[in-house]
N, C-alpha and C positions, 0 to 999 in steps of 0.2 A: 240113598243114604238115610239111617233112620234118626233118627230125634238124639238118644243117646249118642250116636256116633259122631254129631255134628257138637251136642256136649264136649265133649271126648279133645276135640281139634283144640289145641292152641295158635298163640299170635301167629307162632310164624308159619302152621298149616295153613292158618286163613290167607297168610298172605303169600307162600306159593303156590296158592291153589290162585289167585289173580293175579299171577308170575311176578309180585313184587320180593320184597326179603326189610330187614330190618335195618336203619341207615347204621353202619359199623363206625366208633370214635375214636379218635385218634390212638387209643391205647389201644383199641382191638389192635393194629400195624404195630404200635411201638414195642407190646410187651414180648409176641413171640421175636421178634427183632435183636429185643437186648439179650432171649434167652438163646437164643442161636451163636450170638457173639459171646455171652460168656460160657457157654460150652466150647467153642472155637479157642477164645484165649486159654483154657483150663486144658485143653486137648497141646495144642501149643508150648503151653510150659512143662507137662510132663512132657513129649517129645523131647523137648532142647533138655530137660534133665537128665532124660534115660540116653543122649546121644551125648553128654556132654563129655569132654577126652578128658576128664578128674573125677578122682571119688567126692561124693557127697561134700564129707567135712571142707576138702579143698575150694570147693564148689560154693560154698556158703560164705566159708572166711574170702574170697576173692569178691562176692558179689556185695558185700559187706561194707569192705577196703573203697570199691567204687562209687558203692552210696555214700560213704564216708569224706569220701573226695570230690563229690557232684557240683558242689558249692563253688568251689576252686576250679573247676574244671568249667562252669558254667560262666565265670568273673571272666575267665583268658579266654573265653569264646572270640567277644567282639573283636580283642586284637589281634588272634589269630585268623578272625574274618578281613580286619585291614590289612594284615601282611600279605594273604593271598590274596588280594586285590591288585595291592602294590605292585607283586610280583607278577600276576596277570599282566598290569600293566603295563607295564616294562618290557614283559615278553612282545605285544601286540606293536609297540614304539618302537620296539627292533625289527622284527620283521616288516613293519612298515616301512623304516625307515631302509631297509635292505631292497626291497620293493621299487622304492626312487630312485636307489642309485645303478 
C-alpha cells in the first residue's frame, strides 16, 4: 500500500480493516424504522380506499360523520364496557350456578 493510498482511506476503511465499524445511534435504528411504517401506513390507506365498497365522495362524508361523532362515541365507551361486563357476569353466575344444581 503506497503513501497516497493509505491518504486516500477514511474512518471507517481504517476501521474495517481492524474489523471494527463505527458505534451506530439510536437514530441510525429509529429513522429507517419510522420510514418503513410510514410507507406501510401510506400503502395501507390507499388499499382500504381503492378496496372500499363506496365511491370517494361517499367515502369521505361517512369518514367525516365518524370523526364527527368520535367524542360521543368515546363518552358511551365506559358504559358500554360496564354493561358487558354485567352481562358477562350474569352469564358465568348462571352457568355456575346450573353447574351446582
Amino acid at each position: 500500500m503506497t503513501i497516497d493510498q493509505i491518504k486516500a482511506l477514511g474512518k471507517d476503511d481504517l476501521l474495517n480493516m481492524l474489523g471494527l465499524e463505527t458505534k451506530r445511534s439510536n437514530t441510525d435504528y429509529v429513522m429507517p424504522a419510522l420510514a418503513v411504517f410510514g410507507v406501510g401506513a401510506l400503502v395501507g390507506v390507499g388499499l382500504g380506499l381503492l378496496l372500499a365498497p363506496r365511491p370517494g365522495r361517499e367515502l369521505r362524508e361517512d369518514i367525516s360523520r365518524r370523526v364527527a361523532h368520535a367524542p360521543e362515541a368515546l363518552a358511551a365507551l365506559p358504559h358500554k364496557a360496564s354493561e358487558a361486563m354485567h352481562r358477562a357476569s350474569e352469564q358465568v353466575s348462571e352457568m355456575m350456578h346450573e353447574n351446582h344444581s
